[in-house]
N, C-alpha and C positions, 0 to 999 in steps of 0.2 A: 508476388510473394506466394510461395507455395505452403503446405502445410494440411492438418486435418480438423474436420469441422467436428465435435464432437455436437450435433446438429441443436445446441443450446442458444433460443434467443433468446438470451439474458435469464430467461426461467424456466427450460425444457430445453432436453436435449432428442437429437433424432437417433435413437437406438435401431438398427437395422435385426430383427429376432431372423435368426438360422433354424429351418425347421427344424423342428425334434427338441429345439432346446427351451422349450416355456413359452415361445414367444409367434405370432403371428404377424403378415403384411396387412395395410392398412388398407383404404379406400374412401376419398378423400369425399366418396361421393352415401357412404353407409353411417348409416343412421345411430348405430353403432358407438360412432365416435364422441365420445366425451364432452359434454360442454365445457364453456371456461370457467375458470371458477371462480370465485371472489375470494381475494388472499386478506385473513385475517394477519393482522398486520403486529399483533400483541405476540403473536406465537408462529409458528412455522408451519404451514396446515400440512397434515399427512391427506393424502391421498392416492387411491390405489392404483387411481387410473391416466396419474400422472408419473413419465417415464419408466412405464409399463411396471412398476411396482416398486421399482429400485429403491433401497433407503441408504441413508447415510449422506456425508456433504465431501464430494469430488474437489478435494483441491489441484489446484492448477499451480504451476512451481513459478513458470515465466510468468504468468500473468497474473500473480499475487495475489489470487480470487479465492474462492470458492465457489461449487456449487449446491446448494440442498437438495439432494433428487428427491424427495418426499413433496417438496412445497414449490419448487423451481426458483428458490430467489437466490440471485446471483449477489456476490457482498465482495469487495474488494479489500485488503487487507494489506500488511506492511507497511513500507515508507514511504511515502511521497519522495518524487522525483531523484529516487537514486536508484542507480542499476543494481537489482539483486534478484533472489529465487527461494520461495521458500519451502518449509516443510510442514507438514503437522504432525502434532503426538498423536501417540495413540489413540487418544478418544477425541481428539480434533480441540480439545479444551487450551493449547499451546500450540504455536509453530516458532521453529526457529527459521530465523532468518540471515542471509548471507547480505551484507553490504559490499559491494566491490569497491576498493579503490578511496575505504573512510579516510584512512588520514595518510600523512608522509610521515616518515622520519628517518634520522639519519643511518644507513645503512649497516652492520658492524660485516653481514657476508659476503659471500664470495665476489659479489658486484658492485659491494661498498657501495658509495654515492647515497644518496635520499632512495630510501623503497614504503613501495607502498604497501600500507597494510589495510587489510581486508577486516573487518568488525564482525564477528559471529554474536546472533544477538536472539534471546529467549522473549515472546510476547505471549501476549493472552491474546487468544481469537476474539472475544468483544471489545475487552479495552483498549487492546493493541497498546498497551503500556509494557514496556522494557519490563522483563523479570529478573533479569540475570547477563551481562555482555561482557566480553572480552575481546582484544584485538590479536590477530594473527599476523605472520611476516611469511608465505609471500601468497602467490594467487592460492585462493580456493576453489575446486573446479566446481561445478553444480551444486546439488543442495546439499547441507547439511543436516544431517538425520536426528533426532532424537530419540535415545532407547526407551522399551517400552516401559518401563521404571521411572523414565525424566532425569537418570542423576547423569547421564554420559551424552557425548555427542560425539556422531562420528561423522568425520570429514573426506574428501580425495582436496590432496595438497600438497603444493610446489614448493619445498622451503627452502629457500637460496642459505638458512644457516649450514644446509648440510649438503655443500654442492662442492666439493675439492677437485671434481673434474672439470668443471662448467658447465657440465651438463646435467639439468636439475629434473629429476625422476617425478614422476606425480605418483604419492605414496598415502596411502590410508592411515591416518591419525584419528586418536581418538583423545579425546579432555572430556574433564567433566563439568556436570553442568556451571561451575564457577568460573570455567575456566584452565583446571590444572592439567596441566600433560599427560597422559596414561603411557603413551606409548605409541607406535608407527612401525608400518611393516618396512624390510629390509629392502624387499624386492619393489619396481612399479606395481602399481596393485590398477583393477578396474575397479570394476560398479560393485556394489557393495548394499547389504541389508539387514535390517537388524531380525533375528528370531524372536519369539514372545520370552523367550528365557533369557533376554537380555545377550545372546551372543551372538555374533557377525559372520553373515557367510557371506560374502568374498573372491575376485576374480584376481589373480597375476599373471602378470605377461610371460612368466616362465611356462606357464601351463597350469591350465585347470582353476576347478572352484574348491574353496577352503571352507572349511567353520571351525570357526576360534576355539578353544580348548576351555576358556572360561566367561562367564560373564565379563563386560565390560574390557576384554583383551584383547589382543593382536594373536600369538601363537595360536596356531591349528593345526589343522587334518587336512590335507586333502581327499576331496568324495569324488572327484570325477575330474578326468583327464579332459576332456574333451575333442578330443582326436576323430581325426576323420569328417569336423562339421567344418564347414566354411564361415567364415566371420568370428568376432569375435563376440564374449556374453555382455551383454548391460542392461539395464531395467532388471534387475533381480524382486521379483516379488513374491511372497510368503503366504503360502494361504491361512486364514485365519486361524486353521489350527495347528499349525506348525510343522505338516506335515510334507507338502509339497512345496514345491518353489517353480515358477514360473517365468520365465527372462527371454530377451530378442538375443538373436545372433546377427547383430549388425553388419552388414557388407560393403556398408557406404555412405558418406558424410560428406557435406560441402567442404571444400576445400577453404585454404586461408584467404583466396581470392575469390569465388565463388558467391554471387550476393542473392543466390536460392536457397531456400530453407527444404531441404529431403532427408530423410535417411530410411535409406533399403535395408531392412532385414526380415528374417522368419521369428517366428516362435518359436519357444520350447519348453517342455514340461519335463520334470522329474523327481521323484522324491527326495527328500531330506538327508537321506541315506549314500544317496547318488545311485541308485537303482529305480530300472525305469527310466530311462532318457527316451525322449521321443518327441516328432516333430509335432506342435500341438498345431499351427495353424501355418499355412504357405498360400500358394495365388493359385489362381486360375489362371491367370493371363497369359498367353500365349509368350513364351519366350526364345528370344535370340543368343545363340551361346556367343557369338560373335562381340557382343555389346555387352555392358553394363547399363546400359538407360532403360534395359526393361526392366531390371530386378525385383525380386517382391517388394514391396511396403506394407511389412506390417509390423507395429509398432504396439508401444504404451499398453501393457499388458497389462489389467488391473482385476482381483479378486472383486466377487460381490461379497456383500459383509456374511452373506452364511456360507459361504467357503462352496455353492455349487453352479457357479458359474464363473466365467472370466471375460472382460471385456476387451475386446481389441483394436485397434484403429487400424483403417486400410485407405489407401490412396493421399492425394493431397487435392488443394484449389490452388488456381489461378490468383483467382481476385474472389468477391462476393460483389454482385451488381444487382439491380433491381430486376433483370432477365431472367434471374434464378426465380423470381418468386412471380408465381401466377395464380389465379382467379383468389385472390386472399379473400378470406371472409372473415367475419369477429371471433377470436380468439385461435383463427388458425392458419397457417400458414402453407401453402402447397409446391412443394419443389419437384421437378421433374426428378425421374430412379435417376437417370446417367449421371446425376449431380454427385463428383468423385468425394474422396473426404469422406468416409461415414465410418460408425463404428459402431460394433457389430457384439453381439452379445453371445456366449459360445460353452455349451454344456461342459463342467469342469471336467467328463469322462472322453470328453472330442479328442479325435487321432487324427489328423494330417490333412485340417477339415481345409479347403479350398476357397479363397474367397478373393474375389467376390463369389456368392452360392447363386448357381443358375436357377433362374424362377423366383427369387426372392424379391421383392418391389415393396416398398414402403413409402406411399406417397404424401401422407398427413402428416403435421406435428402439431403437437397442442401447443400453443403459446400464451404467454400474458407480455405484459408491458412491464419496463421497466421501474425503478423509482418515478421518472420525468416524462413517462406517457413513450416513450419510445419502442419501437421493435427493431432489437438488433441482434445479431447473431454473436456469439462468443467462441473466438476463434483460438484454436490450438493449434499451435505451432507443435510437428515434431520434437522440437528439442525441448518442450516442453513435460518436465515430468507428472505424472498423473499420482493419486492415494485417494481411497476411498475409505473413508475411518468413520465409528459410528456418529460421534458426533456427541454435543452435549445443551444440555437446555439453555434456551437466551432468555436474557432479561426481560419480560414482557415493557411495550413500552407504553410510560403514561404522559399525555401532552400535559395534564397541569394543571394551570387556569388559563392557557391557552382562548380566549373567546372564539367560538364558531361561527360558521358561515352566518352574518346576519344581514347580507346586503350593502351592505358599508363598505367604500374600498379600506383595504389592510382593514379590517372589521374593526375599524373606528377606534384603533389607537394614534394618539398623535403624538404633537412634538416635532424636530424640524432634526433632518440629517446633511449632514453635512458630509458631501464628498467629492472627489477628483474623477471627470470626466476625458474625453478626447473629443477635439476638433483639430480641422486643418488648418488651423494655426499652431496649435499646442495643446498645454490644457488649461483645462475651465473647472475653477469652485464650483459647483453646484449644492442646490440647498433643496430636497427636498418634502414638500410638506405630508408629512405621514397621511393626514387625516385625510385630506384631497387627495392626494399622486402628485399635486402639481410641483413640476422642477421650474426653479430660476436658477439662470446663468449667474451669480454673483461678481466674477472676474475672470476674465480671458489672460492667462500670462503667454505672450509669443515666443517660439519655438526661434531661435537664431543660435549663430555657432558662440556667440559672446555671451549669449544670455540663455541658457537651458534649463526647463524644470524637472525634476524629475518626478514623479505618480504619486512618489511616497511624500505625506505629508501630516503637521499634526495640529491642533488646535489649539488654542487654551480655554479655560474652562467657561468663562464670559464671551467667548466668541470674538475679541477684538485681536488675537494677532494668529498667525498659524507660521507653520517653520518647517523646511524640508530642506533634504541635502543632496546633493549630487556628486557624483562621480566625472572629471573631465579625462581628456585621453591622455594627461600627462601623470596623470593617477590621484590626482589633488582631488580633496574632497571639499566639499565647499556646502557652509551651513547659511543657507539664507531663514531671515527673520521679516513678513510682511503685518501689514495691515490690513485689515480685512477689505479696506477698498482696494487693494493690490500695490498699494505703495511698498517698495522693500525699505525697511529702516535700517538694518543691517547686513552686512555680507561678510563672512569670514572663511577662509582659504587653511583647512589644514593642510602642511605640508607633508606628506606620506613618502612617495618615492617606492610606495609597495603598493601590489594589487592585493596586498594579503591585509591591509588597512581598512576597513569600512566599519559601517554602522551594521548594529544586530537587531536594529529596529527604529522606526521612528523617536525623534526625540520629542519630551513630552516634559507642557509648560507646569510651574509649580501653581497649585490652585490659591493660597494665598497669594503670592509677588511674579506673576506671569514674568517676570524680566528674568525668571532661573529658568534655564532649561537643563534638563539630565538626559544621557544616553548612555547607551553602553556601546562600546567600540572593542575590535578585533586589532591585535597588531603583533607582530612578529616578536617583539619583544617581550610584551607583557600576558599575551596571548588574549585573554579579554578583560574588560573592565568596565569601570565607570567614570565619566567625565558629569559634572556639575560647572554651568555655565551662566553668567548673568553677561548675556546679550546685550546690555546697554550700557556695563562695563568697560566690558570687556575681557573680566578675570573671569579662570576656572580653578577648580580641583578636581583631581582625578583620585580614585578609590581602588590601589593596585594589591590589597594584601589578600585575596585570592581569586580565581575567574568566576567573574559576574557573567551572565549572560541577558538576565530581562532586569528591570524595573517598575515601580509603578509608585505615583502621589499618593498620599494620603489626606485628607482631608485638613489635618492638622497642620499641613505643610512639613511634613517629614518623609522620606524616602521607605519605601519598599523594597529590598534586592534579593534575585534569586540568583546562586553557582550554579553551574551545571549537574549538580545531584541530587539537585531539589529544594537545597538548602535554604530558607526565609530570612534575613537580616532585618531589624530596622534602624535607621540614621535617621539620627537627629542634625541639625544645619547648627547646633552649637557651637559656636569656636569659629564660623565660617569666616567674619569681618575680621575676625584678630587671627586666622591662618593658624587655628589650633587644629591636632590630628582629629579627621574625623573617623571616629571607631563602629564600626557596625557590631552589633547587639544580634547575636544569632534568637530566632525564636521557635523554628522547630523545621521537620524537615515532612515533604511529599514528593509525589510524583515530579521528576524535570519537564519542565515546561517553558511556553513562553507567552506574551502577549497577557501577560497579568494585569487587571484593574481590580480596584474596588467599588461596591456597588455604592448608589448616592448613598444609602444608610448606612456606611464603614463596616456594614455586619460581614460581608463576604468577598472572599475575592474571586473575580473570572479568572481561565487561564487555560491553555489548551496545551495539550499532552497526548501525546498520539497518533495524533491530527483531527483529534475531536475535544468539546467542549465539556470542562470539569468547572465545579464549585467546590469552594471549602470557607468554611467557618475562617472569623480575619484570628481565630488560637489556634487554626490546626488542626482543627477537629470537623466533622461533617463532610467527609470527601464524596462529592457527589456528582457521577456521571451523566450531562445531558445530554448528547447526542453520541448515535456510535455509527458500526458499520453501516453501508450504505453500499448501490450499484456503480455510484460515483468512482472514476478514474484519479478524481481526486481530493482533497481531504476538506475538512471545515479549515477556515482561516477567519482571522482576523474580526472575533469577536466583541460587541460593545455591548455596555448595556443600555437600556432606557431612562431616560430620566430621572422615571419613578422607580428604578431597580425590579420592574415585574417583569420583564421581556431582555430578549439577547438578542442582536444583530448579528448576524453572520453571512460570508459570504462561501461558496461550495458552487465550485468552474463547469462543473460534466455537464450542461446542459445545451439548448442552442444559444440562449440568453450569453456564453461566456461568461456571464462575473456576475450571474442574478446573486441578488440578496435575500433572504432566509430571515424569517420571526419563527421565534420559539420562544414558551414561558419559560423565567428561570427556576422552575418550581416544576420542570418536565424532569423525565429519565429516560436515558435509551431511545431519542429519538433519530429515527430513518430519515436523513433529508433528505425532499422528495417530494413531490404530485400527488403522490400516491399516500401521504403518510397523515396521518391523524395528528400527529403531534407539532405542523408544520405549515405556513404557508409563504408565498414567494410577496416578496414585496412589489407593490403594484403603484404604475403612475396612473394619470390621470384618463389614459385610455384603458386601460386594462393590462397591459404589458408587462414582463417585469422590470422591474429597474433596479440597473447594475453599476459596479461602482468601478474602477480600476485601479485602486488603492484603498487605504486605511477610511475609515470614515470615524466620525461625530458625531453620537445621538444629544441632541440638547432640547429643554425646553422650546 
């Protein structure tokens, strides 16, 4: 994989300083150099002499991140596991995000058939809660921008509604933040940026750069032909005060078959005006006119936030191996100069500056560790777009009544967990004991092609039955009902006929009459809902009058149901024996979510949103954030509470453990999961280890 290292192990980046412009080479061996520091963990720590002063938090488009150059902590953001790219607002407090590929439906243009459409979707940088989303028809190329006001968003897009040749132009569209259409240029348009005044300057493939005529518009001006340069413009960037603008003149991109990531271009600088074009940064490298394989690479141009400098990326890696990093000592890391990939920091008054700069060598970088104690480098892909926005203050975060380290394994909370393991037979119930670590095998169920379990499973609230469903390859879903000794008492076969069929989450027994089980299911027809089942029946009822997606008990033995917009119902089983309608009772509306419980005290419910863990009062009221961003790749899942409703179970994958498990109080805010976090510790067996679960778990007595 080729690409450029902006030289960040997870909390510093390797800036390469160009003489003349602020900055000097290191020596890995002078006294000089910085010690590590200890990262207060409630705040984001400034520090001068981390990446050589830089402030603001570097978002990264592919790789859904962020970086804080002030503190080096690296935070991941967006969706779990779906392909997209995102952006930030201006002050980094919001980015929007591009989903590819959200849903289907029936086509009405020029290609008819099912198309897919693309979800443009508004979040918050700590909640990562939806602000604002609408879906588009057809691909959206790269990121989608938000202007510096929040109310508009501007796009490059494919729309098959307006394709009468067949041939479908990739055109710059702009909606506003809800949603509505503003308008799209006539012509293919390029890369594109927003001005602080709200209006769009703009590349077309007829020729030249534009800027729109009005806020929030398409019609402009052309400022510059750009005739006579080789490539075409993209990465348009705006220096903070609106004056200059700063963009690559591309010369080369992988092809549709091509599976290296490069792209060769120069730099360029010019005013706003389109006066003053000139080449702001090119190569040294010795070139062949004959070829293209030596061309420059230089890339991702980004302003620092006082508008007097610009950063640049040059070259690409290979791989990243342990070969790169030599005599490491605590808190820093030594890479040989030749090590390609670096990016370089470049006086905003630079003219035709050459680089790599002969004589330059920067062999130190400060480093810390990640959340989970690791060092690893945070790699940029070229195609990966870059912004460095001021940024805004985080939540400080408070663990709670969280108990501290007291020698105790899991610091002497108990109670017994119930979860799904693997062996080479299948899987195995495991139980186990908070207060010790120690795990017992409960039941081994065998792996065969007649008889298959699947990870996911649920329990009832006395621990005497649990129930999980499987998918077989003829698409049939299949609801098994056991006993805790691993006896199955029931098996039932829905019949589907569709992959678009399945469950939206484990099903889950009623705590008065364990013989009800509820779920919500997905299906073509009714798209989602809920089924009510008494397993030893054999009758259900289903709840179609409009899409359900989570559930959850209540104590009382009456149902919880949340639609997909947040919305809270409660059902009552009135009428169930004599097959009267059952009516859900709306009770108020929050954040969409899934994975809802209530606490033993009915006062709260859990529920994650995000892909981090919220509480809210069982009225509606008391919305409360416990954990958030994190270095994690991936998100919190599958919250339980304790017992005694003072503690929350979680599981959070990024680690080497795969599927460790996570305690946090439920009376924390804004916790980091992590090694590293105050608010947080990894659940521990009997040796010290973490222990991890491979599906839904069971905290009980």
């Amino acid at each position: 994989m080729k690409g450029f290292i902006l030289r960040s192990i997870v909390v510093s980046s390797m800036l390469v300083m160009v003489p003349g412009c602020g900055g000097g080479s290191g020596d890995s061996n002078n006294d000089d150099n910085p010690d590590p520091i200890e990262e207060d963990h409630n705040e984001e720590q400034q520090t001068d002499n981390l990446n050589y002063g830089l402030k603001g938090r570097l978002f990264i488009s592919e790789e859904e991140s962020y970086l804080d150059l002030s503190s080096g902590r690296y935070t991941r953001i967006g969706t779990p596991l779906r392909h997209l790219s995102i952006s930030p607002s201006a002050d980094g407090s919001e980015f929007v995000e591009v989903a590819k590929n959200y849903r289907m439906v029936l086509g009405t243009g020029c290609n008819g058939g099912w198309n897919d459409m693309d979800r443009i979707a508004i979040r918050g940088t700590h909640t990562n809660l939806i602000e604002s989303a609408f879906l588009v028809s057809q691909d959206v190329w790269g990121s989608a921008k938000l202007s510096p006001d929040g109310q508009a968003i501007a796009f490059l897009w494919q729309d098959e509604e307006f394709c009468p040749t067949g041939h479908v132009d990739t055109q710059l569209a702009v909606f506003s933040r809800d949603g509505e259409f503003l308008g799209r240029t006539a012509d293919e348009a390029g890369d594109f940026a927003w001005l602080p005044d709200n209006r769009l300057l703009y590349a077309l493939s007829n020729g030249g750069v534009y800027i729109s005529d009005e806020p929030h518009g398409i019609a402009g001006t052309r400022i510059h032909a750009l005739e006579g340069i080789r490539g075409f413009p993209a990465r348009f960037k705006i220096s903070p005060d609106g004056q200059k603008v700063v963009f690559e003149m591309v010369t080369g991109t992988p092809g549709v078959f091509e599976f290296s990531t490069y792209r060769d271009a120069t730099v360029w600088m010019m005013n706003i005006d389109g006066s003053d074009l000139h080449l702001f940064a090119g190569s040294n490298k010795p070139d062949d006119p004959s070829t293209d394989s030596d061309d420059p690479q230089l890339n991702n141009p980004i302003w620092t936030l006082d508008g007097t400098k610009v950063l640049v990326g040059e070259g690409y890696f290979d791989t990243i191996t342990e070969d790169y990093v030599v005599e490491p000592v605590p808190g820093y890391i030594i890479v040989p100069w030749e090590f390609p990939g670096l990016t370089y920091i470049l006086s905003a008054d630079e003219r035709e500056a050459g680089l790599p700069p002969d004589g330059t060598l920067l062999t130190s970088v400060l480093v810390e560790t990640d959340d989970w104690g690791n060092i690893e480098p945070v790699i940029i892909k070229p195609d990966s777009e870059l912004d460095i926005v001021a940024g805004f203050d985080l939540p400080a975060e408070d663990a709670g009544s969280l108990p501290g380290e007291n020698g105790a394994i899991n610091r002497g909370i108990g109670g017994t967990i119930y979860s799904i393991g693997n062996s080479e037979g299948g899987a195995i119930l495991q139980a186990i004991d908070v207060a010790t670590g120690g795990i017992t095998d409960v039941v081994t169920f065998s792996d065969t092609s007649d008889d298959k379990y699947s990870i996911d499973f649920t329990m009832s609230k006395d621990g005497q039955y649990f129930a999980n469903t499987k998918r077989f390859d003829d698409d049939d879903v299949t609801l098994r009902v056991f006993h805790k000794d691993g006896e199955q008492l029931q098996r039932y076969v829905m019949i589907t006929d569709s992959y678009e069929f399945h469950d939206l989450g484990e099903a889950q027994f009623s705590p008065l009459d364990p013989h009800l089980l509820a779920f919500a299911y997905k299906d073509p027809e009714h798209d989602s809902y809920i089924t009510i089942f008494d397993w030893e029946q054999g009758s259900f009822r289903t709840i179609t009058d409009r899409e359900y997606n989570d559930l959850t008990w209540t104590a009382e033995g009456e149902l919880m149901l949340w639609d997909l917009e947040g919305n809270a119902y409660r059902l009552t089983l009135q009428g169930w024996e004599t097959r009267e309608a059952l009516i859900p009772e709306h009770l108020f509306k929050t954040y969409p979510g899934t994975d809802h419980s209530i606490s033993p005290d009915g006062s709260k419910i859990l529920f994650l949103s995000g892909g981090h863990v919220w509480t809210i009062n069982r009225d509606g009221g008391g919305l409360s954030q416990i954990t958030a961003m994190s270095a994690s790749s991936y998100f919190d899942r599958l919250p339980e509470w304790s017992p005694d409703g003072r503690y929350i179970l979680l599981k959070n994958n990024d680690n080497d453990n795969g599927s460790a498990l996570w305690i946090v109080a439920a009376d924390a805010h804004n916790i980091r999961i992590g090694e590293s976090s105050p608010g947080t510790f990894p659940l521990q067996n009997s040796s010290g280890e973490h222990a991890g679960s491979y599906g839904p778990m069971v905290w009980v007595e």
